[in-house]
Backbone as CSV, one residue per row, in Angstrom:
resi,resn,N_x,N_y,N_z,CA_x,CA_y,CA_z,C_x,C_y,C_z
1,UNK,56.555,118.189,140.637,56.311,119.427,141.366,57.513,119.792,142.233
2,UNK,57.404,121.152,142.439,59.147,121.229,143.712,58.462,120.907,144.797
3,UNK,59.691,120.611,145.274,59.571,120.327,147.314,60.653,121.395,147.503
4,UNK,60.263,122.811,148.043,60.730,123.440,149.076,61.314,123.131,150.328
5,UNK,60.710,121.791,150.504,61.277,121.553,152.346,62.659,121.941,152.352
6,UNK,62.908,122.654,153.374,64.413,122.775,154.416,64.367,121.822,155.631
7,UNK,65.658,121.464,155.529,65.848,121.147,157.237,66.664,121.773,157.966
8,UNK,66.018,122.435,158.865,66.180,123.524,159.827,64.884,123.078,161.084
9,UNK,65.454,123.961,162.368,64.695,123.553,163.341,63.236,124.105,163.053
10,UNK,62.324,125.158,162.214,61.504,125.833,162.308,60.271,125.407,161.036
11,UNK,61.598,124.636,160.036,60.703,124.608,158.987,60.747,123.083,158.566
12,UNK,61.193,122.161,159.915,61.261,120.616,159.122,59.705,120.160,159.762
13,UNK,60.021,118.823,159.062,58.239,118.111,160.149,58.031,118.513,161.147
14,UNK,58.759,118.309,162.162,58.878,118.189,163.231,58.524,119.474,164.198
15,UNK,59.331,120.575,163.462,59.644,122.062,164.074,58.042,122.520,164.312
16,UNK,57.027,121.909,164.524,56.179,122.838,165.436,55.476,123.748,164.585
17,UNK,54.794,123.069,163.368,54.237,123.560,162.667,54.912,124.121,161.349
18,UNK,55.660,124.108,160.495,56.389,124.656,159.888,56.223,124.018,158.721
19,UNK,57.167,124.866,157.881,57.343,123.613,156.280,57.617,122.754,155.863
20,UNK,56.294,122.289,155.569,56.385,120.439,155.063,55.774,120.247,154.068
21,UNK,56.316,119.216,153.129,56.128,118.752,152.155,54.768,117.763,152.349
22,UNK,54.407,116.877,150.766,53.586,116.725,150.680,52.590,115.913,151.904
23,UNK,53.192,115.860,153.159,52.665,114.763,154.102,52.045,115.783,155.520
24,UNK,51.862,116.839,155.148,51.959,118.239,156.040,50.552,116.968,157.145
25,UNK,50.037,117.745,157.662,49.275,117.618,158.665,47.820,118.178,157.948
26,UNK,48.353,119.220,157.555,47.162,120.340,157.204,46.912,120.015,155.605
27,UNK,47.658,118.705,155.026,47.831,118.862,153.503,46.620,118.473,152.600
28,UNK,45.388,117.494,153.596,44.266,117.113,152.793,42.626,117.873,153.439
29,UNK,43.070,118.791,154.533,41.878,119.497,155.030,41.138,120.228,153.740
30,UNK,39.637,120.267,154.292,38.591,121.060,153.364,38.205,122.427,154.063
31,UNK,38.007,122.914,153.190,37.303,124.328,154.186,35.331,124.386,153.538
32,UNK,34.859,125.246,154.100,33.707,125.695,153.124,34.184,126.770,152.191
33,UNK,35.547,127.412,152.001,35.551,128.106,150.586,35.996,127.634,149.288
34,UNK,35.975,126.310,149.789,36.392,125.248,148.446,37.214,123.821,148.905
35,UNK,36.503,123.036,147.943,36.834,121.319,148.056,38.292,121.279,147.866
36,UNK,38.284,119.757,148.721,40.048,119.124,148.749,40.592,119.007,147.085
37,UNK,41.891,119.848,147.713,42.863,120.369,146.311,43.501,118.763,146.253
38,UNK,43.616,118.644,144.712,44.195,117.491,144.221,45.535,117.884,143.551
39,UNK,46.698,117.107,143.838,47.924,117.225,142.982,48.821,117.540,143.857
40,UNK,49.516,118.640,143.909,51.139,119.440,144.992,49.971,119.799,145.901
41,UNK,50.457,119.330,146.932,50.352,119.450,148.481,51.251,120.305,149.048
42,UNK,52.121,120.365,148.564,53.170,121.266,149.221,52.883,122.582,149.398
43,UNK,53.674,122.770,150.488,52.945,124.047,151.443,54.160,124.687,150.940
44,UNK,54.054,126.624,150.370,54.915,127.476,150.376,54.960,128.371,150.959
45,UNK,56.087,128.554,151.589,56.158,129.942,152.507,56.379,131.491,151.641
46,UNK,55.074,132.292,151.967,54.488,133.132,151.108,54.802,134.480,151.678
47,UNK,55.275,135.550,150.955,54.710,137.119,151.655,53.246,137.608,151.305
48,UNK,53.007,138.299,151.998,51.540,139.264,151.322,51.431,139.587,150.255
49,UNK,52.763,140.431,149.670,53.035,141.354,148.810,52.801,139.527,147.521
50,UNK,53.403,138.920,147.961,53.374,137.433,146.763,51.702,137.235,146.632
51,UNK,51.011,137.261,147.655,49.746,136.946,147.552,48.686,137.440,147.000
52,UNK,48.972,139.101,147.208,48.505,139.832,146.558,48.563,139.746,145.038
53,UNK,50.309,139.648,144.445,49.831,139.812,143.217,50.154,138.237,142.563
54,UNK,49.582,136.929,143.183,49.612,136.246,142.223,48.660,136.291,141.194
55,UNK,48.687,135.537,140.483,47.990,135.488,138.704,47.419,134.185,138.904
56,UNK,46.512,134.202,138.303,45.360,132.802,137.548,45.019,133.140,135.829
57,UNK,45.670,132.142,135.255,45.568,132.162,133.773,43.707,131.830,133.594
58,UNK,43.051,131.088,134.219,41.301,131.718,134.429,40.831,131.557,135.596
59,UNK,39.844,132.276,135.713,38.913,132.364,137.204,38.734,130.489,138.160
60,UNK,39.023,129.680,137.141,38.640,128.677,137.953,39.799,128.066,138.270
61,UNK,41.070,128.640,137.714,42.360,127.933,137.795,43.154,127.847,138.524
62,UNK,43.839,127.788,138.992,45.224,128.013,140.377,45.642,129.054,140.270
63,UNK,46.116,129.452,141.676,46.817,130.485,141.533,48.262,130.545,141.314
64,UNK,49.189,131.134,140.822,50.478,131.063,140.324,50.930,132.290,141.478
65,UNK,52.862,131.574,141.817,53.030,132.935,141.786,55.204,132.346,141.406
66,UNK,55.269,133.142,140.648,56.807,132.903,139.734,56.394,132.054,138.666
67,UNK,54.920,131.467,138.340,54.944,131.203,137.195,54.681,129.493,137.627
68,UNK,54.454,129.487,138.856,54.364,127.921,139.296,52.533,127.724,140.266
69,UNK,52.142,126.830,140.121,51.045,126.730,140.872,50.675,126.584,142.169
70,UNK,50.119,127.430,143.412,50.257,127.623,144.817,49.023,126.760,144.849
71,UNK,49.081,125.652,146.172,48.183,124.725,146.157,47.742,125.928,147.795
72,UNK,48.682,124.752,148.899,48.660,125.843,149.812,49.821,126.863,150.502
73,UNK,49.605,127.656,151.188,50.686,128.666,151.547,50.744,128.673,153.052
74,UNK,52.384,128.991,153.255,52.205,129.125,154.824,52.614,131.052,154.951
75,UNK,51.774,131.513,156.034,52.160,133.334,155.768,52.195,133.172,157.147
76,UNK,53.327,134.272,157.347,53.989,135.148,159.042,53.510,136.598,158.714
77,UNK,52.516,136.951,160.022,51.969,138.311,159.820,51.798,138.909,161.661
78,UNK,51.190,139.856,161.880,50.858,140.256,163.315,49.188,140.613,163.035
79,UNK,48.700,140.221,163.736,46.877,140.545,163.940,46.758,142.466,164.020
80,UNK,46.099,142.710,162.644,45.785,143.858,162.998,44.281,144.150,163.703
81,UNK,43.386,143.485,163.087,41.977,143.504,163.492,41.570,142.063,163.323
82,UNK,40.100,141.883,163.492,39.781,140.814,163.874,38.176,140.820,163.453
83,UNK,36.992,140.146,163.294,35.635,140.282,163.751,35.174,138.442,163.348
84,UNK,34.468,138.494,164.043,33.888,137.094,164.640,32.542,137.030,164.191
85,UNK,32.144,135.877,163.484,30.597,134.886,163.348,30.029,134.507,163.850
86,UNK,29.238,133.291,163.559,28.837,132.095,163.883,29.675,131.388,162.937
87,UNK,30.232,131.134,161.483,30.374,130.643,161.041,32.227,130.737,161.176
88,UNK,32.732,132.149,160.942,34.050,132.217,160.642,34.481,133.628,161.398
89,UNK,35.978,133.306,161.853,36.508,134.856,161.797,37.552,135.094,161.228
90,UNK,37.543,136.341,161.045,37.842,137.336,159.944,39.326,138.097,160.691
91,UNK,40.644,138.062,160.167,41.655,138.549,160.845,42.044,139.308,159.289
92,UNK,42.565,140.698,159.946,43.369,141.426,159.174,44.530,141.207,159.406
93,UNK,45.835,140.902,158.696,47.155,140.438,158.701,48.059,141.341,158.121
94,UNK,48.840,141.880,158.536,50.047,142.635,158.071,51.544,142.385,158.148
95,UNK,52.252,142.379,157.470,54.032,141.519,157.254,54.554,142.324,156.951
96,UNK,54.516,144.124,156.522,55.387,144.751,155.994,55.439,145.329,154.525
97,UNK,54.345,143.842,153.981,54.902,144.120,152.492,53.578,144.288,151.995
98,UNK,52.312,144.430,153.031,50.851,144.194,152.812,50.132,144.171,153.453
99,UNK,49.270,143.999,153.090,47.852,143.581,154.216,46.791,142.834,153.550
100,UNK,46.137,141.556,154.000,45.231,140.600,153.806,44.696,139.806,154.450
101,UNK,43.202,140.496,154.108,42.455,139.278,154.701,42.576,137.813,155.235
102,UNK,42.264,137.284,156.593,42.465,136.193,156.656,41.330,135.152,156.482
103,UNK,40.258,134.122,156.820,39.580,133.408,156.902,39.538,132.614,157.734
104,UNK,39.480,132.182,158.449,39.671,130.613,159.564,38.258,130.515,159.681
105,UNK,37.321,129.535,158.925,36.429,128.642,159.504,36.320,127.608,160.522
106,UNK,34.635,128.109,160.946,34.709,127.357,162.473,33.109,126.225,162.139
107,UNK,33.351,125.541,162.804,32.226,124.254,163.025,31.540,124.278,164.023
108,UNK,32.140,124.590,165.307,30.838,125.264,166.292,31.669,125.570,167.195
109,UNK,31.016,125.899,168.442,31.372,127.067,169.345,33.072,126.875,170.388
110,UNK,32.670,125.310,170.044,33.995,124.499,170.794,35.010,124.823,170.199
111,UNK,34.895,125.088,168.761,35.916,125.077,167.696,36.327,126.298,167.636
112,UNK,35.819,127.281,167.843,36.022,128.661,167.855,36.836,128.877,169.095
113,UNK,36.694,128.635,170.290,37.006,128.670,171.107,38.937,128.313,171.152
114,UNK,38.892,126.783,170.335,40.250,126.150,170.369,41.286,126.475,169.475
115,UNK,40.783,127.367,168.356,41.451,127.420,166.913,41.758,129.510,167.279
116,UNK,41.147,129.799,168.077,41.427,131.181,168.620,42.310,131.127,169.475
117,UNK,42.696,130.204,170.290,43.417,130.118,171.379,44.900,131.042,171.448
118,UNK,44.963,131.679,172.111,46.775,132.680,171.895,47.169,133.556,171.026
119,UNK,45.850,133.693,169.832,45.954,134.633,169.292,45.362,135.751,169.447
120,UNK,46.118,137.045,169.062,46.097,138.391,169.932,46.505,139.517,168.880
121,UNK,45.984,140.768,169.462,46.246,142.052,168.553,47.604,142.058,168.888
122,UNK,48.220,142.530,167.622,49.247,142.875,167.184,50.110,141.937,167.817
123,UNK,49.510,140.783,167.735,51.337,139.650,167.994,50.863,138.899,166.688
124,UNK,52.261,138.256,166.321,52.493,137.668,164.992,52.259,135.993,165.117
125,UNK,51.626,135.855,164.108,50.885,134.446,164.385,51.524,133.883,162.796
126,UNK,51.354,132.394,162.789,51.341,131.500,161.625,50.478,130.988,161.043
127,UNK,50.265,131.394,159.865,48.846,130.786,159.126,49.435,129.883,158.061
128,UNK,48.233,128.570,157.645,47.910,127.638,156.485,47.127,127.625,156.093
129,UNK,47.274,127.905,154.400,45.713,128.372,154.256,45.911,128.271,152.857
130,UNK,45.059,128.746,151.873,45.001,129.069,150.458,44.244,130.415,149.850
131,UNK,44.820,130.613,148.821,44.612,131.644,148.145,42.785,131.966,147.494
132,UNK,42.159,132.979,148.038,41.424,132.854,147.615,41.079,134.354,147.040
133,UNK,39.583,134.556,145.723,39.217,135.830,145.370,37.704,135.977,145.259
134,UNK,37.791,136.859,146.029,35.859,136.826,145.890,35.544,138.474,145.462
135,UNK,35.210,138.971,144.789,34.576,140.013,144.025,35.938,141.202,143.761
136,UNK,36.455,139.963,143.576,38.336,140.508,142.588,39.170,141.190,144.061
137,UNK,38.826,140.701,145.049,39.703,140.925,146.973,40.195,139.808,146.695
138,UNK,41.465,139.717,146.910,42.195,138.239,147.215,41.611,138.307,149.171
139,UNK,41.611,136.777,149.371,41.913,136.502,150.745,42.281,135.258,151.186
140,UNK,42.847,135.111,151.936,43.388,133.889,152.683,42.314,132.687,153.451
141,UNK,42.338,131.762,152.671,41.290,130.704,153.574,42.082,129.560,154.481
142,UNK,42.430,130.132,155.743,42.951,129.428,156.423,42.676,127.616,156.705
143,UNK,43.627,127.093,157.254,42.823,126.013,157.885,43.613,125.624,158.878
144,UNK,44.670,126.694,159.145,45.040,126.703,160.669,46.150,127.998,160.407
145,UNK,45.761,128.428,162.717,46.660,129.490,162.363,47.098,129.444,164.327
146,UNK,48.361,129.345,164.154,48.804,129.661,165.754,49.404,131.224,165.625
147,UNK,49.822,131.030,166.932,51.118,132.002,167.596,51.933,131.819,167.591
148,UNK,53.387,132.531,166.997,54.140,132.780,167.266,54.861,133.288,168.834
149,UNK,55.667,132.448,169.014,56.440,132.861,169.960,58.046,132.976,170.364
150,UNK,58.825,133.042,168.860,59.948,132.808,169.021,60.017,133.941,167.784
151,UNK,60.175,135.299,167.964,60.488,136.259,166.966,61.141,136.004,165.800
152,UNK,62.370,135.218,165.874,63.176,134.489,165.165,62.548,134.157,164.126
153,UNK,61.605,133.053,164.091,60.802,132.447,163.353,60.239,133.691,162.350
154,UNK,60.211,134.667,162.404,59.645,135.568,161.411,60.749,135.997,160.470
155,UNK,61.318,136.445,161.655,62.558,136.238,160.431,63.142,135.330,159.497
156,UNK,62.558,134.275,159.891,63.203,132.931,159.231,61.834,132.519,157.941
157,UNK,60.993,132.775,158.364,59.740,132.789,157.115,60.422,133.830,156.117
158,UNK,60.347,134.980,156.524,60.953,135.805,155.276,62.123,135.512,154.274
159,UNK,63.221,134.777,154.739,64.054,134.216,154.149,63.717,133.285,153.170
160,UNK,63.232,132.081,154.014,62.679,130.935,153.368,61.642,131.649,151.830
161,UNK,60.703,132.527,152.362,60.094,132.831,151.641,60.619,133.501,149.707
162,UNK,61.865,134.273,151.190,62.933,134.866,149.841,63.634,133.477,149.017
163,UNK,64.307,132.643,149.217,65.264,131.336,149.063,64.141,131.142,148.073
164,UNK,63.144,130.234,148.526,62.205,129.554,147.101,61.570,130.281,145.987
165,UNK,61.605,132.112,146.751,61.076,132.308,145.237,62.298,132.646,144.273
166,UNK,63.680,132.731,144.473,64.924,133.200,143.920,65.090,131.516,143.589
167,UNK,64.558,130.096,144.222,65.203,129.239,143.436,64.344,129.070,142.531
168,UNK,62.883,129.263,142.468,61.770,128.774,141.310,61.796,129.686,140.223
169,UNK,62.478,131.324,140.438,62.868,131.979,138.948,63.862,131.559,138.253
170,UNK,64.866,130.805,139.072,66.276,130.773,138.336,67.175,129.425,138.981
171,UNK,66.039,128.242,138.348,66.347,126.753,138.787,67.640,126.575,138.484
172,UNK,68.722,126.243,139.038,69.911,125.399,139.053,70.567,126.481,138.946
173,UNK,70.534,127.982,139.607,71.204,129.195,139.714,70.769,129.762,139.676
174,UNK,70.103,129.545,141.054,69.352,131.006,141.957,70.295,131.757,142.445
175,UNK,70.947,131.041,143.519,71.926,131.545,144.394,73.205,131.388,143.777
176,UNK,74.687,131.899,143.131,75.526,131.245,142.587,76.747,131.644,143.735
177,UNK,77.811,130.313,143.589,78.664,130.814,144.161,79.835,132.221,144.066
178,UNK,80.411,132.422,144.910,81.779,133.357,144.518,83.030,132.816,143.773
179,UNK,83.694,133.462,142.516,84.641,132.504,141.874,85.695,131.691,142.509
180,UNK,86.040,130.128,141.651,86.557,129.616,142.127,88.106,130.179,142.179
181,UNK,88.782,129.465,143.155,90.400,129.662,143.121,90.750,128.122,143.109
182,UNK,92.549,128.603,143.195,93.344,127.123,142.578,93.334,126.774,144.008
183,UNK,92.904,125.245,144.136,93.171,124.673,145.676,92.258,125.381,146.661
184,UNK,91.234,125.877,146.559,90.004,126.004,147.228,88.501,126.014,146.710
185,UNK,87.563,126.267,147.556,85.973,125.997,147.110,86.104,127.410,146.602
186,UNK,86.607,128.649,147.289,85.835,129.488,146.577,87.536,130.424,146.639
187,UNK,87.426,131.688,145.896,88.406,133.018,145.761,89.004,133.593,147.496
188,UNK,90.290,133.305,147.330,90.554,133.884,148.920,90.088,135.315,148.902
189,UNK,90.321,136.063,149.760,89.704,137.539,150.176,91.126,138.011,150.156
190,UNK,90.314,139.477,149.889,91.773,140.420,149.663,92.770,140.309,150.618
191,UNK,94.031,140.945,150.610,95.047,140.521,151.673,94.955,141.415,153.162
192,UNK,93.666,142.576,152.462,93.236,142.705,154.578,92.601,141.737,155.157
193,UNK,91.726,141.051,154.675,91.282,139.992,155.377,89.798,140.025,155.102
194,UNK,89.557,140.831,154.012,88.019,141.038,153.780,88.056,141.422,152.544
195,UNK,86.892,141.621,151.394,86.681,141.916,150.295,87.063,143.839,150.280
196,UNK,87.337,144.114,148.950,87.790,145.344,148.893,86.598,146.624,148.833
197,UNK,86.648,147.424,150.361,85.330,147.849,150.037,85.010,149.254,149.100
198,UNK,85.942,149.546,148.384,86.033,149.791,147.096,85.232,149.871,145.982
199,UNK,84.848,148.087,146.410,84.042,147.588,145.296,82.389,148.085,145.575
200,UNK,82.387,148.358,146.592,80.777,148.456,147.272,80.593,150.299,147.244
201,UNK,81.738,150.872,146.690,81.256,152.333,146.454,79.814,152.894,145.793
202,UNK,79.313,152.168,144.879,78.061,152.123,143.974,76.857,151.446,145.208
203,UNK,77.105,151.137,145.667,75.951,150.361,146.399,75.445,151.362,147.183
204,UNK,74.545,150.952,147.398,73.447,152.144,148.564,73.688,151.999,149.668
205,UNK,73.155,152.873,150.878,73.743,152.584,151.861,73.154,151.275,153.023
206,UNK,72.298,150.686,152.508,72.227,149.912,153.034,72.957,148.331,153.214
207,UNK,72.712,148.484,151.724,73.669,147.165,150.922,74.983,147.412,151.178
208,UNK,75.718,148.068,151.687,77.105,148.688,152.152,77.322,148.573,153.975
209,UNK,76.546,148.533,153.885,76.364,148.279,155.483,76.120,146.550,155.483
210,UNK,75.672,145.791,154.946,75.521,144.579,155.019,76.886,143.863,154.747
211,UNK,77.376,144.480,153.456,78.620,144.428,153.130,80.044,144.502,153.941
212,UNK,79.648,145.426,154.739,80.685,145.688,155.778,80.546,144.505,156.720
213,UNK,79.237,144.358,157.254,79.350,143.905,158.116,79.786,142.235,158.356
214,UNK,79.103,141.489,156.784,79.619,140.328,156.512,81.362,140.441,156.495
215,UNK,81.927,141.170,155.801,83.215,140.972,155.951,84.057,140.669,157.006
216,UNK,83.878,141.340,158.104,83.891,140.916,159.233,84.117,139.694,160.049
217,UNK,82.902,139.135,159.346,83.113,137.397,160.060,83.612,136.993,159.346
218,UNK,84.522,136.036,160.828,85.761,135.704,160.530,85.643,133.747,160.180
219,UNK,84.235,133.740,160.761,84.222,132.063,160.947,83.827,131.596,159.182
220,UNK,84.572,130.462,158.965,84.331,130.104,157.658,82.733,129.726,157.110
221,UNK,82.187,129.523,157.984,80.683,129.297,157.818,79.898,130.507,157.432
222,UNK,80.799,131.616,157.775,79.717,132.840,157.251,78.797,133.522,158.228
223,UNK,78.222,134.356,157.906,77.360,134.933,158.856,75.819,134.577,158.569
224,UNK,75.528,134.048,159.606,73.516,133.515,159.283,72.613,134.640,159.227
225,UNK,71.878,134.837,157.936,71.336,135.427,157.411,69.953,136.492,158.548
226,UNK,69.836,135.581,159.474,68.765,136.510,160.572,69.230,137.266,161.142
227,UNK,71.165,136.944,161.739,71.641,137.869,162.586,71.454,139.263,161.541
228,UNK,71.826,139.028,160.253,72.331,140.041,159.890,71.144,140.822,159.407
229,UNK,69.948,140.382,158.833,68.777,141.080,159.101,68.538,141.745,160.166
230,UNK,68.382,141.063,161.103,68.302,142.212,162.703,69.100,142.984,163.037
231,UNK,70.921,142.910,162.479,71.656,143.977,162.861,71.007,145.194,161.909
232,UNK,70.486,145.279,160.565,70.310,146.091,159.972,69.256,146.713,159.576
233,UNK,68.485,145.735,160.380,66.971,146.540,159.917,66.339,146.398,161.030
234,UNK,65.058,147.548,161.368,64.444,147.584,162.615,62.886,147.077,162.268
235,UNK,62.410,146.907,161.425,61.505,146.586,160.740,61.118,144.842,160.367
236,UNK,60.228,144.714,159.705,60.121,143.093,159.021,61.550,142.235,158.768
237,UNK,62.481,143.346,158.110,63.783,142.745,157.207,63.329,142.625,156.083
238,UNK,62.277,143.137,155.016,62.091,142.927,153.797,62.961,143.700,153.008
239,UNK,63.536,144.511,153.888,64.090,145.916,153.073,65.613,144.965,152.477
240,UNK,65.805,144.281,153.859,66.996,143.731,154.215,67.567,142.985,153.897
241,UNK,66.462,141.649,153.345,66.664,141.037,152.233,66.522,140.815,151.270
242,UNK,66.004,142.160,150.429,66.204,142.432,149.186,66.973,142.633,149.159
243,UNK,68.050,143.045,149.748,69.213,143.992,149.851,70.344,142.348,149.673
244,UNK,70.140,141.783,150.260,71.303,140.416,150.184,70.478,140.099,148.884
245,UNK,69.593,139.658,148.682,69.236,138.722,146.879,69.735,139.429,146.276
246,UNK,70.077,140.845,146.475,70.589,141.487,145.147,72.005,141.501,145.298
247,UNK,72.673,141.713,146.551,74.100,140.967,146.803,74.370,139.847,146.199
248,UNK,73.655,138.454,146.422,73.662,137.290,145.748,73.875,137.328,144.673
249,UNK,73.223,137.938,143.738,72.634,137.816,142.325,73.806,138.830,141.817
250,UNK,74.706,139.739,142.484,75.895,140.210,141.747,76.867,139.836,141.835
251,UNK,76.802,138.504,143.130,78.282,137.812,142.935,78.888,138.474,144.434
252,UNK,78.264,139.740,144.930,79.118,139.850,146.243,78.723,139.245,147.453
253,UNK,77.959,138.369,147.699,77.686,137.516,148.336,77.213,135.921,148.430
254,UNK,77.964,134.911,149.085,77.398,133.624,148.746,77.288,132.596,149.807
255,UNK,76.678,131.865,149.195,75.790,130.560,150.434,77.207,129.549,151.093
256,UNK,77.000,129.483,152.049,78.449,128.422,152.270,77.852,127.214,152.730
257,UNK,77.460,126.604,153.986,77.136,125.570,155.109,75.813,125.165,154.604
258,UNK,74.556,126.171,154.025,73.146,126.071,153.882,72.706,127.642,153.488
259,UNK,71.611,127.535,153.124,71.012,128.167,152.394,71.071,129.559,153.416
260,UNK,71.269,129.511,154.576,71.329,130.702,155.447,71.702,131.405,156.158
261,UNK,73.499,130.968,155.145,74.834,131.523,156.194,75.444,132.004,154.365
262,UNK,76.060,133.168,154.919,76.490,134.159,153.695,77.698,134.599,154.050
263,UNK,78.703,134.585,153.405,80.271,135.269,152.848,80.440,136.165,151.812
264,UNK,81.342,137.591,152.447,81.666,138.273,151.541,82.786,137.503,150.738
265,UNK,82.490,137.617,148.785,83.496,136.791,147.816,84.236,137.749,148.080
């Protein structure tokens, strides 16, 4: 099965809830919308828009999404609505790219009380949970969900989210580098000191603006992928990083230090 894990401060063991492989915390919990999952434990960091349209080859089967099997998922959203049980409550979740149902079952009143704690309209919280469909509605059956409190972190789900599904379509060249040169890792840059922006005439204006702006940095490590989401988008950043995977995937942009620092080739 893949292991997604990164190590990064947000998404290792350690980081405070984040992405972990098969030893998660949350990796052998039951809910009442269905018994302990056997096999990949591994938790993937999911969008809406992924959740929405994964596939099940039959009603009783897993859910897929790139063609691989989602045991459980981790999703970054903001509380749109909310309504409360005895048994469970019910959160509406929105990321930009969607909206879905949430689930978090409760055991009694204590539990409701502790598993609600800090979460709030319209602030962005972290859910673990699995994919579920009941009268052809996908929804989310949590089995834990905090708060967010470091904005960052949303941005950094979306990435992550972007990274594993660009490495599970296109194993061993998802991301490819910029061509090599004689006596270095990668092609020096034109002789202004940046790629020729010339080349970025065809590009839209967004992807031209990203373009520009990577060129720029000057540090060999590249520019980290959140700054440059937030310089360019006021929104989620979904727009934003579609806009770099498709940079990636033409060769005008590439990974240097880790998966989340980028150079114009």
């Amino acid at each position: 099965m893949a292991n997604y894990d990164g190590q990064n401060p947000y998404y290792g063991g350690g980081g405070g809830g984040g992405f972990v492989p098969g030893g998660s915390p949350y990796g052998s919990q039951e809910s009442p919308g269905g018994g302990k999952k056997k096999g990949n434990a591994t938790i993937r960091p999911v969008t809406i828009k992924q959740v929405l349209g994964a596939s099940q080859v039959h009603q009783d089967s897993d859910f897929q999404i790139d063609g691989h099997d989602i045991n459980q998922i981790m999703l970054v959203g903001s509380v749109h609505n909310h309504t409360a049980s005895a048994t469970n409550v019910s959160y509406e979740i929105g990321d930009g790219t969607g909206y879905v149902d949430v689930r978090l079952w409760l055991d009694s009143a204590d539990d409701e009380a502790g598993k609600m704690s800090g979460i709030e309209q319209d602030k962005y919280v972290c859910i673990l949970g699995t994919i579920k469909s009941f009268n052809n509605k996908r929804h989310v059956s949590a089995t834990h969900i905090r708060p967010i409190t470091d904005h960052n972190e949303v941005y950094h789900h979306f990435l992550k989210a972007l990274y594993v599904s660009l490495s599970l379509r296109n194993p061993g060249g998802a991301i490819a580098p910029g061509p090599r040169a004689e006596g270095g890792d990668y092609a020096a840059p034109a002789g202004n000191g940046g790629p020729d922006s010339s080349a970025w005439a065809h590009l839209p204006p967004l992807h031209k603006k990203i373009m520009e702006l990577v060129s720029r940095e000057e540090s060999d490590d590249g520019m980290h992928v959140s700054s440059l989401t937030r310089a360019v988008s006021s929104g989620s950043g979904e727009d934003a990083m579609e806009a770099i995977e498709y940079l990636m995937g033409e060769g005008l942009l590439f990974s240097t230090i880790d998966d989340l620092h980028v150079k114009a080739v």
